[in-house]
C-alpha positions in Angstrom: 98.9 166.2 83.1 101.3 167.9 85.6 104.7 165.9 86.9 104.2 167.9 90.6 106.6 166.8 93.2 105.0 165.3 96.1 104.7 168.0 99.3 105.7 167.7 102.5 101.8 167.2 103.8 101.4 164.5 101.1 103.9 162.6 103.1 102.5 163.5 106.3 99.2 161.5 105.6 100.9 157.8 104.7 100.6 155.4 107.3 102.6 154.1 109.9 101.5 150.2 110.4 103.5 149.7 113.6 103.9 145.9 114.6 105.7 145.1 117.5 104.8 142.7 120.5 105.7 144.9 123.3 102.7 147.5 124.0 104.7 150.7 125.5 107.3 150.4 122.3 104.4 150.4 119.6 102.8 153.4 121.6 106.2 155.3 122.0 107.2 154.7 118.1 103.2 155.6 117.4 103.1 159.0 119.2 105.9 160.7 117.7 104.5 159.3 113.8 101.5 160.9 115.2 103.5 164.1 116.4 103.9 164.4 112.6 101.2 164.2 111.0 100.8 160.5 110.3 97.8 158.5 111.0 99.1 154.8 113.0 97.7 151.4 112.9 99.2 149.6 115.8 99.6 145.5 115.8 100.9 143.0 117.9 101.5 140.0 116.1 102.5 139.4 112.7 99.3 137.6 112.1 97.2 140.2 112.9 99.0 142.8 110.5 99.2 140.4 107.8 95.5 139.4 107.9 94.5 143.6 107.4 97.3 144.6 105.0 96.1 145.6 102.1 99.0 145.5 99.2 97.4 148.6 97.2 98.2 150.9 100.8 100.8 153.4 101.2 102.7 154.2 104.1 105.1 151.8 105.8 105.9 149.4 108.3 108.0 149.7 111.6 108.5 145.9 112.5 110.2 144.2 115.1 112.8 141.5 114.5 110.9 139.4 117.2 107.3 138.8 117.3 105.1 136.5 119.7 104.2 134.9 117.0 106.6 134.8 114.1 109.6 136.2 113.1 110.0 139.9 111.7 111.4 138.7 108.8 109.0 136.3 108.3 106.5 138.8 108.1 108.7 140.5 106.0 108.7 137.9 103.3 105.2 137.8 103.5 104.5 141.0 102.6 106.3 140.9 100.0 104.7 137.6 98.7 101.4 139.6 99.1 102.9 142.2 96.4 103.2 144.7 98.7 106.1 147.6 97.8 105.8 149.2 101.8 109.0 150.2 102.7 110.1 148.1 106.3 111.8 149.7 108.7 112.8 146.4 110.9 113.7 147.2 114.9 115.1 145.1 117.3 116.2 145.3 121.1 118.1 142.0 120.3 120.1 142.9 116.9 122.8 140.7 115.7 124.8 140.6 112.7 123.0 137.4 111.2 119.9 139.0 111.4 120.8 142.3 109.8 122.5 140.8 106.6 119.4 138.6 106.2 117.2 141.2 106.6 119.6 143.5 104.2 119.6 140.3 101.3 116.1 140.6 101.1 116.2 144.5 100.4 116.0 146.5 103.8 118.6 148.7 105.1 120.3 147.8 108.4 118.0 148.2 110.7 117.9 150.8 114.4 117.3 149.2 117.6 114.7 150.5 119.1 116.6 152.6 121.6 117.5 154.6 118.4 113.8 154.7 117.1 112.4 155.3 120.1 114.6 158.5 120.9 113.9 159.9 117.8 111.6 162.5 118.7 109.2 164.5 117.4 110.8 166.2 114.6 112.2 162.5 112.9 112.3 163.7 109.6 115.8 165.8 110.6 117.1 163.4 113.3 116.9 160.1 110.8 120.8 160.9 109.2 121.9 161.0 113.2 119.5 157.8 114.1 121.3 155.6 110.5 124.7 157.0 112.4 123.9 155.0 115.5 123.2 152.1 113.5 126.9 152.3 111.9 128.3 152.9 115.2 
């Protein structure tokens, strides 16, 4: 038995599950996780990701606050409930400061809008320090 650290490319094949409402952000955010090697499932609703998560997967989940048919961190809490351990990265072009203390109580970091996610570029890995120092700004 070997304690190897996990390589770059084993990182490379998690999986994005992207769910946001709004079509052009869940392609934006899916191209560049594609750019890097990660395969993307894309949802719209909460529903719809909920009903194909499977708690055993790895990856993680770019989620908006705002979905058309829940809230983000409703979805959130389900997951959770479902036993899944994916870390949720939640984005929002309508932050506030209620929402991001919730979300932060219930074990997420502050959160990007999507302005920041979506001009992270190709090579996020290097750019995700600068994108957590928008968030603080």
């Amino acid at each position: 038995m070997t304690n190897a650290r996990p390589t770059v490319a084993d990182y490379s094949q998690q999986k994005v599950y992207i769910v946001d409402g709004d079509a052009g952000v869940r392609r934006l955010i899916a191209e560049v996780a594609s750019r890097t090697g990660h395969p993307v499932e894309q949802f719209a609703t909460g529903g719809e990701f909920l009903r194909s998560l499977d708690a055993k997967s790895g990856g993680c989940i770019v989620l908006d606050l705002r979905l058309p048919d829940m809230g983000g961190l409703d979805v959130q809490r389900r997951v959770r409930e479902l036993g899944s351990q994916l870390p949720i990265i939640i984005i929002s072009g309508h932050a506030d400061v209620e929402s991001a203390t919730t979300s932060d109580r219930k074990c997420c970091n502050p959160y990007p809008s999507r302005r920041t996610v979506t001009n992270l570029g190709v090579n996020s890995s290097t750019k995700l320090g600068a994108a957590r120092r928008n968030v603080l700004d």
